[in-house]
N, C-alpha and C positions, 0 to 999 in steps of 0.2 A: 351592898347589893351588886352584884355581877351582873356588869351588861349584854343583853340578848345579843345575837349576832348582827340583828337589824342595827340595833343602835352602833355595832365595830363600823356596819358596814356604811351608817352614815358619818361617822368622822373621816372613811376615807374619802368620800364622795364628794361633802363640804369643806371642801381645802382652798386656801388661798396657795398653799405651797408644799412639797415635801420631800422630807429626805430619807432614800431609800437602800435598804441592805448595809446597816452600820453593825458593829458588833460589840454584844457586851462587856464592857471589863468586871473583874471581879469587884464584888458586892456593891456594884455600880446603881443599880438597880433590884427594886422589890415588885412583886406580883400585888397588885391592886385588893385583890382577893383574899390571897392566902397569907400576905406577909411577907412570905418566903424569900429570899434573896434569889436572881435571878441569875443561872449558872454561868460563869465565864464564858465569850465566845458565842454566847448565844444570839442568832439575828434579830434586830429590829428595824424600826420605824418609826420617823417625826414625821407627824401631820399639823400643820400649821392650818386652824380653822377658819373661816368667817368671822367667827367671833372673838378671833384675838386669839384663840387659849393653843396651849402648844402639848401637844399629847402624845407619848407612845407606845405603840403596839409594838407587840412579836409578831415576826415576820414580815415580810411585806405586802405590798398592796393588792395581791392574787392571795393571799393566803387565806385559810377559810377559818381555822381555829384560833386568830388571832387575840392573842391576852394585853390586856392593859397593864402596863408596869409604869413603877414611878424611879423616877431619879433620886436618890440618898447622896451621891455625890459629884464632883464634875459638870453640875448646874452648866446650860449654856447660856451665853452673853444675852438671847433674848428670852432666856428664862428670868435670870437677873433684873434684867429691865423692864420685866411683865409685873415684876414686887414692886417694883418702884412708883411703877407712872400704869395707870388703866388705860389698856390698848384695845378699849370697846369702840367698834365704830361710831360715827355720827349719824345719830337717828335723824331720819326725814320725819318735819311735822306732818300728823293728818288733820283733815278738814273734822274738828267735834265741837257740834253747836251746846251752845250752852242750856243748862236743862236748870235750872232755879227750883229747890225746891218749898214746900211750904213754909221753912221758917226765914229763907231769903224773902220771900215775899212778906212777912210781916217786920221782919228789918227792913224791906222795901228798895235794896242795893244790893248787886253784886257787883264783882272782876272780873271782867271779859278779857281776854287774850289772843291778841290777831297777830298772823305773819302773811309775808309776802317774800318771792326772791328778791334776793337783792340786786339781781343785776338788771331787773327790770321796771322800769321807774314807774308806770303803768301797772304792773301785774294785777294778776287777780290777789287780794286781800281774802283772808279765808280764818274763821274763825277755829282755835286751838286748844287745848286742856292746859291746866297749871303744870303740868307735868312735861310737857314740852316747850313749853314757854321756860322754865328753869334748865331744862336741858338744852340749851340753842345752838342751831347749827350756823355755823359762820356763813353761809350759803342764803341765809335767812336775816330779812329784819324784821325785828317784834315790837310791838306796843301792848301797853293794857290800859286800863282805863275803870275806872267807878261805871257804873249805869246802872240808872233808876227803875225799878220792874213795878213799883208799887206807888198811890197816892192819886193827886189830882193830873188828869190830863192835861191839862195846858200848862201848870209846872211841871209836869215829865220830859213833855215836847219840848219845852223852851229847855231846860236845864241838857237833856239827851242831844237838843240841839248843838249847844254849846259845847259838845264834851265832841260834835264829829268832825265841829269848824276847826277844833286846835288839833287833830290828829289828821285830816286831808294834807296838810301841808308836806307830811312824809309819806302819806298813805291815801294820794288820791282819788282810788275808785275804791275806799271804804265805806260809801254810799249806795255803791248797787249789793254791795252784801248787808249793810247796817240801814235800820230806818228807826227815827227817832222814840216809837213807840214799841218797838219789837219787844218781845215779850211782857210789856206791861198788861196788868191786871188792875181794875181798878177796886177801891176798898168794897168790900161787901156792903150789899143796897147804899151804895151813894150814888148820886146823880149819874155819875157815869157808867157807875154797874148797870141804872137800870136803865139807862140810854143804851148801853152797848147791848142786854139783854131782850130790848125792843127791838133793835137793829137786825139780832140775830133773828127773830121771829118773823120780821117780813121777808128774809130769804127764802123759809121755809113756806 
């Protein structure tokens, strides 16, 4: 599928770098589209993205009909080494609380995932997805940790307790975002279902 002009116009726009008014050698290059080899002598352009990737166009960076062609031969150096090694930048974690859902709570455990900078010995602690937690940015340090969402209260609290005393030591304002009870549920109609369920009712 052939990209609209919006999409040329945003690879020129999102560049980290680029090189302009090169020209082509023979069967140096094909047309994205059609296949076709792209005729000797003809102008182009490397756009060097945000996203690592290295693309280019006919003509340069004013031109309005510009076409996507691919390289067949003549590879450059950082074409080469984009095969080699992924040159995607380093994702910043975001702050995503953890959502549990009903068959965590009848396992009665999840993995939570917390980072902080690291050059801040204090920072704020901010809780992460599995998916940034495996991707880490060197900029960051991470912990994960067991925690209990389901069963008796006062073994959640003691056990929940336990699990914030041995990570403060790296991570010590993991208590004003972590509290030993957070998202615990207690089992359906046991004592503390219907404590916390009377509780709710004198609010209202």
């Amino acid at each position: 599928m052939a990209l609209t002009k919006q999409q040329i116009q945003n690879i020129k726009t999102n560049v980290e770098r680029t090189v302009q008014g090169l020209r082509a050698k023979p069967q140096e290059f094909t047309y994205e589209q059609t296949k076709g080899f792209v005729k000797p002598n003809t102008l182009y352009s490397i756009y060097y993205g945000l996203n690592k990737r290295e693309t280019y166009l006919t003509g340069i960076s004013d031109t309005s009909n510009s076409k996507v062609i691919k390289r067949v031969k003549n590879n450059t150096l950082y074409s080469n080494y984009s095969d080699i090694k992924s040159l995607d930048r380093q994702l910043y974690p975001k702050t995503t609380l953890a959502n549990p859902s009903e068959s965590d709570y009848r396992i009665g455990t999840i993995t939570r995932y917390f980072t902080k900078k690291t050059n801040e010995v204090n920072g704020k602690v901010f809780e992460i997805t599995e998916d940034d937690f495996s991707n880490q940015n060197n900029l960051y340090d991470y912990t994960s940790f067991e925690w209990r969402i389901s069963g008796k209260k006062l073994e959640v609290n003691r056990d929940n307790s336990a699990t914030l005393r041995e990570i403060q030591s790296e991570f010590p304002n993991i208590t004003k975002t972590v509290f030993p009870l957070q998202l615990w549920i207690p089992p359906k109609n046991s004592p503390d279902d219907v404590q916390k369920k009377l509780s709710l009712l004198k609010k209202t």
